[in-house]
C-alpha positions in Angstrom: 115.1 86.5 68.3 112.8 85.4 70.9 109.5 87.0 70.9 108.3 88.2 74.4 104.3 86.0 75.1 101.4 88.4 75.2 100.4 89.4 78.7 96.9 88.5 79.5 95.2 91.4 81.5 93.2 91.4 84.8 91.9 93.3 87.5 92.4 93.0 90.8 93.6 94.2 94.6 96.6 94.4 96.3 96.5 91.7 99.1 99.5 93.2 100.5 102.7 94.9 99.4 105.5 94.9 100.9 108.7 98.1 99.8 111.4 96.4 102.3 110.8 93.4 100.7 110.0 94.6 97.4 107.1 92.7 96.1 103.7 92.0 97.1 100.6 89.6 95.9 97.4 90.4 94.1 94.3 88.7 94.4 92.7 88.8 90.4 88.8 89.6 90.5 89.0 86.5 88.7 89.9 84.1 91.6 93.1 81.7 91.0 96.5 81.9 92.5 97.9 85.2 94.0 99.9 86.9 91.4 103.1 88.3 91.9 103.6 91.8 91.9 107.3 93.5 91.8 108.3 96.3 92.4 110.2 96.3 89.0 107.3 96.1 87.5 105.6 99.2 90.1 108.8 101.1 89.2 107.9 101.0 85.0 104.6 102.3 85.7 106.3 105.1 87.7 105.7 104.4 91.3 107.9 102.6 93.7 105.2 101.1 96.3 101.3 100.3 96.2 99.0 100.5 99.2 97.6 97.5 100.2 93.7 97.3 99.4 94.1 99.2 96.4 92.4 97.9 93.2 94.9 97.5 90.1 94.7 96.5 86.5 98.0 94.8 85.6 99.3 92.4 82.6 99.9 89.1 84.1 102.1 85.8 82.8 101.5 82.6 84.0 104.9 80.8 84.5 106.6 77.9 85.9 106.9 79.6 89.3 103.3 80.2 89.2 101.2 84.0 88.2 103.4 87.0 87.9 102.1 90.9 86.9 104.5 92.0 84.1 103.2 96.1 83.5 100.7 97.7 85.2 98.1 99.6 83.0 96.3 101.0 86.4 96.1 101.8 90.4 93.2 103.0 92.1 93.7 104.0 95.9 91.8 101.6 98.3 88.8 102.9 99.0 88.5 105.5 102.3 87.7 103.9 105.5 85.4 106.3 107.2 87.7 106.9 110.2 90.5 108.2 107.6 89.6 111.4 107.4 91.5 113.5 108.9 89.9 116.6 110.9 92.2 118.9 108.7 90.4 118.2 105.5 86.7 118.0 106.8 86.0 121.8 106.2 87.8 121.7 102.7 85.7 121.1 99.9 86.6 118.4 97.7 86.5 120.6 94.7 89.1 123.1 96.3 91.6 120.1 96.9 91.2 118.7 93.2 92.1 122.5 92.0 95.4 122.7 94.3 98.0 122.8 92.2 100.6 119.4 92.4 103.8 120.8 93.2 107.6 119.0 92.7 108.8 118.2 96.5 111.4 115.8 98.4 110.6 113.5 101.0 112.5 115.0 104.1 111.3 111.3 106.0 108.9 109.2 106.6 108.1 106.4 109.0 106.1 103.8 108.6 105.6 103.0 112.1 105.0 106.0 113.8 102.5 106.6 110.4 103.9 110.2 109.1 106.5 112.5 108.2 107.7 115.2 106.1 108.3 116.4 102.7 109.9 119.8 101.1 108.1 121.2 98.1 110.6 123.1 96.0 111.2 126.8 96.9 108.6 126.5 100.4 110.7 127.3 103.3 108.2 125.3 105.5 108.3 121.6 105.4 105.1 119.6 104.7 103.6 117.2 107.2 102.9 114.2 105.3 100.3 111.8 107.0 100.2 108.0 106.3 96.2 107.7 105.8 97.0 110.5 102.8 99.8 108.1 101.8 97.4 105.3 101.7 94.5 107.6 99.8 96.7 108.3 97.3 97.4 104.3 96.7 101.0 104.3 98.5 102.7 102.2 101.1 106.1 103.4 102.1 108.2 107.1 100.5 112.0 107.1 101.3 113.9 109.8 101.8 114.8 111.6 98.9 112.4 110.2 96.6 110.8 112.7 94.5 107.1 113.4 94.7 104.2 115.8 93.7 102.6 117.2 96.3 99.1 118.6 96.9 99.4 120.4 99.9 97.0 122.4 101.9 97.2 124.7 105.2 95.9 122.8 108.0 95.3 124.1 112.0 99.2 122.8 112.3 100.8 124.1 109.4 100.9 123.2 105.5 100.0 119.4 105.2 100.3 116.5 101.9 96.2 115.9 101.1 97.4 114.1 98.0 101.0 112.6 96.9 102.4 111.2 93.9 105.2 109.5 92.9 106.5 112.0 90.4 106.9 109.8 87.4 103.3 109.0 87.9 102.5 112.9 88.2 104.3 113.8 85.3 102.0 111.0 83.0 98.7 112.1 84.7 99.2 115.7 84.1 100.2 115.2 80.7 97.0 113.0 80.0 94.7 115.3 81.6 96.5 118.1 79.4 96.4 116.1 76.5 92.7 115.0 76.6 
């Protein structure tokens, strides 16, 4: 039986991901050669994409075909550029939008280039607008339709609107942590 090498772990950030594609580099805070990042291995931590700039703690091997991430322990969204905020969210206090509660929803679409779209939350007749600088706060690239999510929605001027999303794997664990703790 072959035994499976140790992973070495390292922090770092996303230099760029790409979902089409389905991999991406990271730069290790470490320096060295990019590191590989698939989205097989995104997928076994429970999320499908990763925002580029977003910091990551990952298990890495070094192989013949150079540095590749093999789990991912952690993902922290890139941190807020001061023209993301959106006007919607200004007069919320942060507190209020930590409280809302994460609900199970379907993304209706979403597109990448036009930098929005929409998602239904289970048993919500309205859909929710889902904007791509909340994707990208909440450490995402891309959503497909279809893929399921937890959303953290609020009423905005327009109607309700995504302040956080999650891939719902990724939900599931974090609520069961924070319940756990």
């Amino acid at each position: 039986m072959l035994k499976r090498q140790s992973a070495e772990r390292v922090s770092g950030v996303v230099k760029w991901f790409d979902p089409a594609r389905a991999f991406g580099f990271v730069v290790s805070d470490e320096g060295g050669p990019d590191i590989l990042l698939h989205a097989n291995v995104l997928r076994n931590y429970g999320q499908s994409t990763v925002a580029d700039g977003a910091r990551v703690d990952i298990g890495i091997q070094r192989t013949e075909r150079g540095v590749q991430a093999v789990e991912v322990y952690a993902i922290q969204p890139p941190a807020p550029s001061e023209n993301a905020v959106l006007e919607d969210f200004e007069a919320i206090d942060p507190e209020e939008l930590r409280n809302t509660a994460l609900r199970p929803a379907r993304v209706k679409w979403f597109d990448k280039a036009k930098g929005f779209g929409f998602a239904n939350v289970f048993g919500w007749k309205d859909d929710v607008f889902v904007h791509i600088e909340v994707l990208r706060a909440s450490g995402l690239a891309d959503l497909v339709s279809g893929e399921a999510v937890a959303i953290r929605a609020i009423q905005g001027r327009r109607g309700l609107m995504a302040a956080e999303i999650r891939h719902w794997d990724q939900a599931l664990t974090d609520e069961t942590a924070v319940r756990m703790s």
